[in-house]
N, C-alpha and C positions, 0 to 999 in steps of 0.2 A: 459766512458770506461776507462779501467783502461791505465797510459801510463809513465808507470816507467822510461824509459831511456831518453826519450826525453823531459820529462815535469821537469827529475829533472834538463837538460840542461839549458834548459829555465828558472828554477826559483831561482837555486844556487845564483846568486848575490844577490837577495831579501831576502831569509832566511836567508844566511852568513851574512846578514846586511850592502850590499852593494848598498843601494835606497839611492837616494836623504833626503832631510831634507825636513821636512813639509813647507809648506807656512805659516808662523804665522799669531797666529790667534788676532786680536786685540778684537772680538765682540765673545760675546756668541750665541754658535750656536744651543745649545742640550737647555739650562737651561734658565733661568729668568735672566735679567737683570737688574738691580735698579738704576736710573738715580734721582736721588735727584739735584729739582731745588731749588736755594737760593732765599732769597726775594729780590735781587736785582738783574734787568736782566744783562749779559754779554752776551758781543759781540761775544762771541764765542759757534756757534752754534753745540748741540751734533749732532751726527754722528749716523745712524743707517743704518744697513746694508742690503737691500732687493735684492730680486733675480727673474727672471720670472718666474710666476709660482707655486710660494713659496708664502704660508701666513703666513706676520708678522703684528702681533696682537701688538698695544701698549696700555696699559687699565692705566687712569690716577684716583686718588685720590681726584678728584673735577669734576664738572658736568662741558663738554664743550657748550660752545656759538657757535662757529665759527671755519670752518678748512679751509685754504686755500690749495692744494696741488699743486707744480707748474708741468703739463704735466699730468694732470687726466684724459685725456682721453685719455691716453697710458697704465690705469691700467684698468685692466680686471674686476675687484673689488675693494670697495672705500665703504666700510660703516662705517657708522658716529652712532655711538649708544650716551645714555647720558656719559656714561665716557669713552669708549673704539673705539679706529680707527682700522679696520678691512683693510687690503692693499694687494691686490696679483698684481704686476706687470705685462702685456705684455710680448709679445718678442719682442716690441719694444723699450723696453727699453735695452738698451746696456751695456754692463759690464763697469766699469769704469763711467759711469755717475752720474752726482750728483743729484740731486731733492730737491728745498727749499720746507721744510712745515713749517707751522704756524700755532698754534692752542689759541685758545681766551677761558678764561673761564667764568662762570657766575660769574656774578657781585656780589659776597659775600664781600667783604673788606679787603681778604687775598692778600698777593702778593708771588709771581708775578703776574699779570693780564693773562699773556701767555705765550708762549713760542717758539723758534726757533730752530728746525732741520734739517739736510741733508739727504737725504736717498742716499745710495750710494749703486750702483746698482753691483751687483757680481754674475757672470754665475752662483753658485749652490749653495752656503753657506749662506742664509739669513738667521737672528734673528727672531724665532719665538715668544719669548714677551720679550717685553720690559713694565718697570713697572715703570712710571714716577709720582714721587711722588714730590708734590707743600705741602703738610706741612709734622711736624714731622713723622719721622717712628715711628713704634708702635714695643715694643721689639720683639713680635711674629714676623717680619717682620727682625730685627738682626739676631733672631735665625734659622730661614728658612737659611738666606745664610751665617750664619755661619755653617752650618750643609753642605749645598753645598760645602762650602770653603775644610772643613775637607773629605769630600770625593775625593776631586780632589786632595786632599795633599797626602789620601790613593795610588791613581792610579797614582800619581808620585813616591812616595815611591819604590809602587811596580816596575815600571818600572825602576828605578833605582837599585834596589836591581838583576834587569836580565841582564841589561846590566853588573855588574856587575859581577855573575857567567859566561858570555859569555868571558870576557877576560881570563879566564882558560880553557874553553874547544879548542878540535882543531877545524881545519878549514876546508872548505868543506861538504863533505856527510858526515862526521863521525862527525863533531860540528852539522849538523842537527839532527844527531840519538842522540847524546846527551843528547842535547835539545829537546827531547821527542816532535820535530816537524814535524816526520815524523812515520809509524807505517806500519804493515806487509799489510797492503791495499793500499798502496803508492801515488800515486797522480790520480786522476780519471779528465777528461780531457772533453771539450764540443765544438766543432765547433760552431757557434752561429752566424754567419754571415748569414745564408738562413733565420735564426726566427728573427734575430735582425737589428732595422730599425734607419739608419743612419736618420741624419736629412738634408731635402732637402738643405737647403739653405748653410750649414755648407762649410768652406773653411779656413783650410785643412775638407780630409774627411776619415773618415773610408774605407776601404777596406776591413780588414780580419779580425775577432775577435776571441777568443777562450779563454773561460773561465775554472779556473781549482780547485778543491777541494784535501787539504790533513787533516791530524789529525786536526790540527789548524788554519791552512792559506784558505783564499779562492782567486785567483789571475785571472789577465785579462791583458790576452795578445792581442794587436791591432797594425794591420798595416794601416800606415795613409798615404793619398798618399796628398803631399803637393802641392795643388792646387793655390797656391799664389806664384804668377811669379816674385815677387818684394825682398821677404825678406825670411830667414829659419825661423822655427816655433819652439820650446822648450817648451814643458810643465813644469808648475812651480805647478800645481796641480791639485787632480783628486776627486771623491765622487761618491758614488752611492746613486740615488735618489728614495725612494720608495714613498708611497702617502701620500695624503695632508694630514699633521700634523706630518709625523713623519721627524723623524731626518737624516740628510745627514750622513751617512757611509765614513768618510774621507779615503783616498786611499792612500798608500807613489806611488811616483810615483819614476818609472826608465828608463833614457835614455843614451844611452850610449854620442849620439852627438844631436846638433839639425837636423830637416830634411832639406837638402835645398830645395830652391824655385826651385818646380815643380819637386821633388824625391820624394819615398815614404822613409819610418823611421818605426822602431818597439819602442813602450811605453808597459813597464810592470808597473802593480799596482797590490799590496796587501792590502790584511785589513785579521783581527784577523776573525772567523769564528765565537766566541762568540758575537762580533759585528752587525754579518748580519742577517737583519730579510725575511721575507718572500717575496720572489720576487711575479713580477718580479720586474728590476730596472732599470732606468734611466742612463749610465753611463756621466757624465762630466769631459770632460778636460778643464784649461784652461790654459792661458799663465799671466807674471805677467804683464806686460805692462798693465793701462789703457784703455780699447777700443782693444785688442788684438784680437785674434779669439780664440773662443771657439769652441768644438768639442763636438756633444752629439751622442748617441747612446742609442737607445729605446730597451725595450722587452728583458734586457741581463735575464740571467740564469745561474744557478751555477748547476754542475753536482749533 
């Protein structure tokens, strides 16, 4: 339903470009990842990023012997192909946890013999491949991510090239109409709390949700009631999760304070509308702390 007055209350900080800053991101989330081992092993083991729930594929350039994984029977799935490890985590694996693997290859003469990673475990952003290569790349194999490089050079470009016309317009509803981010059909609005299903065990938890759609933005407003009697809660970042294989929809998030222990608190999130694909979605909060709590909400919907 359409809800001009009170949706543009509620979303004024978000467009005027008053969110938080992203959680940076160290791991590729959307794209390929290329991890070239050297022929001498170091002690320093690569880092890859998995999430419950989420499949990340690592496909290597030589046929494996042997995979160790430490806590496998906290993953849901675990297959071992001849060059490729297939991995979807539990939800028993907790955010913030690390996990050693080890992988041995067949005895060809090449080295390294194997290799050592960490899989670090993140409420909703995991790496869906990673591409570990034990001998030279192949230039086809430069050109694939330099062509990825030049496109992500593009969509900073671009994003810089808007934050920049935004310092000349003004401020408020009239820098939204500006910015051609609002249009004569205004913001259309969804209650989403009776269709949408918190997750049992979750603490803090959802309470009220209300999802909203305008020209460009699609946004989710939620009230969390903070059920941890110990400490206040802050979201440091948010994603909407659709099905196995595709890509997490990063969210900016907005809070004005943290909630404290045992009050509820409101968190607004946006994402671009050319972004979001076919629900429905998974929505995740998390905090940045290691082992923090995460907050999920199933079945959201966008008007």
């Amino acid at each position: 339903m359409p809800c001009p007055t009170a949706a543009l209350a509620l979303l004024l900080p978000l467009l005027a470009g008053g969110a938080a800053p992203l959680e940076a991101a160290g791991w590729e989330v959307a794209g390929v990842r290329h991890v070239p081992l050297g022929a001498v092993a170091t002690e320093t083991a690569t880092e890859v990023r998995v999430s419950p729930g989420r499949v990340t594929n690592l496909l290597f350039d030589s046929p494996l012997a042997d995979v160790e994984l430490e806590g496998r029977e906290r993953f849901t799935r675990v297959r071992v192909l001849e060059d490729s490890l297939l991995l979807v985590p539990s939800e028993r694996v907790t955010p913030g946890e690390r996990l050693k693997l080890t992988v041995r290859f067949q005895d060809d003469g090449a080295l390294p013999r194997g290799a050592d990673f960490v899989l670090v475990a993140h409420a909703s952003l995991a790496e869906q491949q990673v591409e570990v290569l034990r001998r030279p790349r192949t230039l086809a194999s430069f050109q694939q991510e330099a062509l990825a490089a030049r496109d992500a050079l593009r969509r900073c470009e671009g994003t810089l090239e808007g934050l920049r016309a935004e310092l000349g317009r003004p401020e408020g509803l009239a820098g939204i109409l500006a910015a051609r981010l609002l249009d004569e059909s205004g913001i259309a609005a969804r209650k989403i709390i009776n269709e949408a299903v918190p997750r049992a065990r979750d603490v803090p938890r959802v309470v009220r949700a209300t999802t909203y759609r305008s020209a460009l933005w699609v946004a989710v407003e939620v009230e969390v009631n903070n059920t941890d009697a110990t400490r206040p809660w802050r979201v440091a970042g948010a994603a909407l999760l659709g099905g196995e294989g595709s890509a997490p929809v990063r969210l900016i998030p907005w809070q004005e304070t943290p909630i404290p222990a045992g009050k509820k608190g409101r968190i607004i999130m946006q994402a671009r509308v050319q972004d979001l694909r076919q629900g429905p979605f998974t929505l995740s909060l998390w905090e940045a702390e290691a082992g923090g709590h995460t907050v999920m909400l199933r079945n959201v919907n966008f008007p």
